[in-house]
N, C-alpha and C positions, 0 to 999 in steps of 0.2 A: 488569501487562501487559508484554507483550514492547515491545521497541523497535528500529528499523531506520533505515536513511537512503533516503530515493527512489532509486533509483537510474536509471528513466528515466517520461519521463510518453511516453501519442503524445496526436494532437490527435483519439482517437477513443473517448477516454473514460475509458481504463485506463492500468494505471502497474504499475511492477514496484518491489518493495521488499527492498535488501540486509537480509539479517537478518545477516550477520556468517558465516555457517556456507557449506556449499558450495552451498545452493538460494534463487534470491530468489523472493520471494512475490509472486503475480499479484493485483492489486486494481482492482475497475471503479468509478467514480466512485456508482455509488450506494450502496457500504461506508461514504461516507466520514461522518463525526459532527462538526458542528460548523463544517466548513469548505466552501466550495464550489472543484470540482475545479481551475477554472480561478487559484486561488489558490494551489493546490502549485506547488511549486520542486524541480528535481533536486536532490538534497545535501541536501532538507532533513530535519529529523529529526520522527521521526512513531512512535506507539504503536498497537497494534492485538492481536487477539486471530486466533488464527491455527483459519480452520472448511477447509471440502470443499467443494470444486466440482465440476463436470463433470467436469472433466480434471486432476483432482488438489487438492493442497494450496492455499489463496490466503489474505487476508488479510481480516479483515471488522472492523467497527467503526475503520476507520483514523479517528486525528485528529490533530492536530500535537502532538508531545510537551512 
């Protein structure tokens, strides 16, 4: 599974995640496995499998690496 760091959470559910390369990945709190939303941290490091959304690329199965 790929891996990335938070790069920002808002207080509306979602959160963006550096993957390293030029695009960070969109993720809403109910992708997430294992942890609940309001226990992420920006910077932290986190695994995930990268599906489609709406409006492009996002991030699903997020958990903490």
């Amino acid at each position: 599974m790929p891996q990335g760091n938070i790069k920002r959470l808002t207080d509306k559910g979602f959160g963006f995640i550096d993957t390293g390369g030029n695009k960070d990945l969109f993720f809403h709190s109910s992708s997430l496995e294992g942890v609940e939303f309001n226990a992420l941290r920006e910077g932290q490091r986190v695994s995930y499998t990268e599906g489609r959304g709406q409006k492009g690329p996002c991030a699903e199965n997020v958990k903490p690496a």
